[in-house]
N, CA and C of each residue as an Amber inpcrd file, in Angstrom:
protein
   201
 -35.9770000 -32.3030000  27.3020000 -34.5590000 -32.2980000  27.6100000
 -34.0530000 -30.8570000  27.4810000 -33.5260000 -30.4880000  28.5790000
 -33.1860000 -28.7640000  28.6600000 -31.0960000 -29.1090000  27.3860000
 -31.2230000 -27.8970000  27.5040000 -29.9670000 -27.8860000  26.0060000
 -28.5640000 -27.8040000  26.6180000 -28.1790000 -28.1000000  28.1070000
 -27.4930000 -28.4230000  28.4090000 -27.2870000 -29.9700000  28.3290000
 -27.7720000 -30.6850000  28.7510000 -28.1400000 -32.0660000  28.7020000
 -27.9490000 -32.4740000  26.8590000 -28.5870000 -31.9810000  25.9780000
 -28.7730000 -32.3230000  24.7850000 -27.3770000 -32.3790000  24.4640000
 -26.7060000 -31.0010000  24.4120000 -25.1580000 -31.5120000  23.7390000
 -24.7990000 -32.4970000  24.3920000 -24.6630000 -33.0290000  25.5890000
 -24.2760000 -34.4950000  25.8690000 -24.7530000 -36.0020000  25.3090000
 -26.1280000 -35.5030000  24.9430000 -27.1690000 -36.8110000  24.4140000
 -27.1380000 -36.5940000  22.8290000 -26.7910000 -35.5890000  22.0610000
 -26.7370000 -35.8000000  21.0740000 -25.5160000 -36.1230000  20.7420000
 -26.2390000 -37.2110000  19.2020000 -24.4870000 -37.6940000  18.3480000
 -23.5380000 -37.4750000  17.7540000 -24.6640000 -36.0360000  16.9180000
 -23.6100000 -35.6820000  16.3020000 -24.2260000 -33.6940000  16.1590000
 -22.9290000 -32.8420000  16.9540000 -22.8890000 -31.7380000  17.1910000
 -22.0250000 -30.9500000  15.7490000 -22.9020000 -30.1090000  15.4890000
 -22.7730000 -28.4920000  14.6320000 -21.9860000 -27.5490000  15.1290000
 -20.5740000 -27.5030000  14.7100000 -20.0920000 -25.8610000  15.4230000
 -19.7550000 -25.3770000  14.1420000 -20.4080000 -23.9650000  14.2390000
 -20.0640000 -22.9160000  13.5540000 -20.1470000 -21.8420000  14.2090000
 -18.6040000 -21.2120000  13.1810000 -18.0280000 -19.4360000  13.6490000
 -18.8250000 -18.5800000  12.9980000 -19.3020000 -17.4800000  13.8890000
 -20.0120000 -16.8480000  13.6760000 -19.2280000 -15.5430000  12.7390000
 -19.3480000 -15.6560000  11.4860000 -19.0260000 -14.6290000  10.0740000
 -18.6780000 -13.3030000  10.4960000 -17.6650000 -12.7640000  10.3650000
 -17.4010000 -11.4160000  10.7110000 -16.4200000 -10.6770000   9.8500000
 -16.6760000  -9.6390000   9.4050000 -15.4270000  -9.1590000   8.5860000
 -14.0810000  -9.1290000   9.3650000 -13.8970000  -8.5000000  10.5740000
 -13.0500000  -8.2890000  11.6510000 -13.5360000  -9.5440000  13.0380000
 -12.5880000  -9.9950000  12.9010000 -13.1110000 -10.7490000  14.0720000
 -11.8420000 -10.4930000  15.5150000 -12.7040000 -10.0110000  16.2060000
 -11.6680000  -9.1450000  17.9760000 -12.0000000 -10.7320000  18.4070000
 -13.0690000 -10.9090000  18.6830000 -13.6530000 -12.0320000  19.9540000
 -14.4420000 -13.6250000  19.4380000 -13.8840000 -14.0680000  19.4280000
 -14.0940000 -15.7970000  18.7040000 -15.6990000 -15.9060000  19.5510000
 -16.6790000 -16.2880000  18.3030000 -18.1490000 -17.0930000  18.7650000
 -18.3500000 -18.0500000  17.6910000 -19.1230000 -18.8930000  18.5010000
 -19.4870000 -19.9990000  18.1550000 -20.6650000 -20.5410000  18.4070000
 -21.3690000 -21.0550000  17.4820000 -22.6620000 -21.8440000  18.0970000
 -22.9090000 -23.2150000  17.7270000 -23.3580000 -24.0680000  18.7210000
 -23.4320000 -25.3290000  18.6050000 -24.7030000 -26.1160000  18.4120000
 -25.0220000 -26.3850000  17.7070000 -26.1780000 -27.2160000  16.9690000
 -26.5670000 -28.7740000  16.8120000 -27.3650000 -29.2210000  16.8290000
 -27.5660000 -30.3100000  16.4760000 -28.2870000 -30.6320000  15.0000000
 -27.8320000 -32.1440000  14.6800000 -27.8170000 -32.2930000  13.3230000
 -29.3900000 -32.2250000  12.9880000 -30.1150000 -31.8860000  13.3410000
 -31.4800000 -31.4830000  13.1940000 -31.5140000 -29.4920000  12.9560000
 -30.5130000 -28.9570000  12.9180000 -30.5400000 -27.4400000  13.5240000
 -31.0810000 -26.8870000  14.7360000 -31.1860000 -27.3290000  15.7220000
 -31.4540000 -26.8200000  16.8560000 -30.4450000 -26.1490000  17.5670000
 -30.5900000 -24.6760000  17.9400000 -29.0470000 -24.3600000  18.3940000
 -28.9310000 -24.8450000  20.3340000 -28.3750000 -25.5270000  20.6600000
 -28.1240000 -25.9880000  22.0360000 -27.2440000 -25.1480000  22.5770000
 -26.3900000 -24.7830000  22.0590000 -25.0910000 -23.3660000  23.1110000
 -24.5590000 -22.7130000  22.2960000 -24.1400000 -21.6130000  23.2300000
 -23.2040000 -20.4670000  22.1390000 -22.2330000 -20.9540000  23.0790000
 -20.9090000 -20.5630000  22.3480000 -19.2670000 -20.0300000  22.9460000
 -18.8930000 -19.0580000  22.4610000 -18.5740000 -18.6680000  23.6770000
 -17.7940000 -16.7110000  23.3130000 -16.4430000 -16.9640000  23.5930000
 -15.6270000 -15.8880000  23.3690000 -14.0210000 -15.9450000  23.7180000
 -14.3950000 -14.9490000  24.8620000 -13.5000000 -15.3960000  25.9540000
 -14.1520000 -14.2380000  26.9590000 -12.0010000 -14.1190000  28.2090000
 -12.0080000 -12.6860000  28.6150000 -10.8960000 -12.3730000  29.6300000
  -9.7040000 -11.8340000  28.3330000 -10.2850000 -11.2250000  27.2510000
  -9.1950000 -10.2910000  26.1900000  -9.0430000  -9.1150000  27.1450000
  -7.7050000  -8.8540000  26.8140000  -7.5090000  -7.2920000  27.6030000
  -7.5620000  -6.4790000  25.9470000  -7.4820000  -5.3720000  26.5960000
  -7.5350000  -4.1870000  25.0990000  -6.4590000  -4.0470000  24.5900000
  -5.2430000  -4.6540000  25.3250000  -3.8740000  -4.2900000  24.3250000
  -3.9740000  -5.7160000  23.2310000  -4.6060000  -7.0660000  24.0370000
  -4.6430000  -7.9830000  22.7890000  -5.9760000  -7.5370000  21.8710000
  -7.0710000  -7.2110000  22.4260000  -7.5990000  -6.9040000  21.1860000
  -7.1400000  -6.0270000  19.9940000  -6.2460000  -4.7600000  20.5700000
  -5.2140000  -4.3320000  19.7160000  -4.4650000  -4.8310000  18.8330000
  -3.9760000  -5.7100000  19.4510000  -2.8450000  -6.6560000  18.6920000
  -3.7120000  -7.6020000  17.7530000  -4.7230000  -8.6330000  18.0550000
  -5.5350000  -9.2380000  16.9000000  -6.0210000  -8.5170000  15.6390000
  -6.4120000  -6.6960000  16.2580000  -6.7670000  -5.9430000  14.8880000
  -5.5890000  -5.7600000  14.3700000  -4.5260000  -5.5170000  14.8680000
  -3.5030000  -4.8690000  13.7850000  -2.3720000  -5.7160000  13.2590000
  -2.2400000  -7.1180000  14.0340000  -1.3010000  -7.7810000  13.6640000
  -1.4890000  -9.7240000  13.4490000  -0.8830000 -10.1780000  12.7430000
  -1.2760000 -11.8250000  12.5280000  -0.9320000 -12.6940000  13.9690000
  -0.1560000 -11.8660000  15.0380000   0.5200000 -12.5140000  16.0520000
  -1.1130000 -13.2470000  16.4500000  -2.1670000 -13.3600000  16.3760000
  -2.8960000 -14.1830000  16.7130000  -3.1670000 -15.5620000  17.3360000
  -2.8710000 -16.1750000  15.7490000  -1.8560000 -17.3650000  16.0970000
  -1.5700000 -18.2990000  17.2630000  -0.8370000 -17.3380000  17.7920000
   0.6500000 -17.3520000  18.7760000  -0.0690000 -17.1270000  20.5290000
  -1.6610000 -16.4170000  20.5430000  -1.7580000 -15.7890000  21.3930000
  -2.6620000 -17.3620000  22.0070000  -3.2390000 -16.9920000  23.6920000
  -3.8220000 -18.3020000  23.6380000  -5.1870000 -17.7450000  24.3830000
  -5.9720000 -18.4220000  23.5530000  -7.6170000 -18.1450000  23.6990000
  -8.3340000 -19.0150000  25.0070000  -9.4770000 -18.2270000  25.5090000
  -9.9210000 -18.8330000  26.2800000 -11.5620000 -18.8080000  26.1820000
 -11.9170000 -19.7440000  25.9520000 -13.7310000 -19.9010000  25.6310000
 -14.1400000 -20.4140000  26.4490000
């Protein structure tokens, strides 16, 4: 079974954020309850004035992400 298919066939899926002191760009990886990693998710289409704004300010929040 290729690991596209698996996150659909499995029951029960693992997401964890990937640890960062500073975090600009949201990742994620998705697992199955065995540890097998089946997909990553990235945050992806930040311009540089929001990555600006995530380093220097909490407006985060507020902003809206796209994975």
């Amino acid at each position: 079974m290729n690991n596209a298919a698996a996150v659909f066939n499995t029951s029960t899926l693992i997401v964890s954020q990937k640890a960062k002191l500073i975090e600009i760009n949201n990742q994620y990886t998705v697992s199955s309850d065995q540890g097998h990693v089946l997909a990553t998710v990235n945050q992806v289409g930040q311009s540089k004035a929001k990555k600006v704004l995530r380093l220097v300010s909490n407006l985060d929040q507020y902003m809206t992400h796209k994975l």
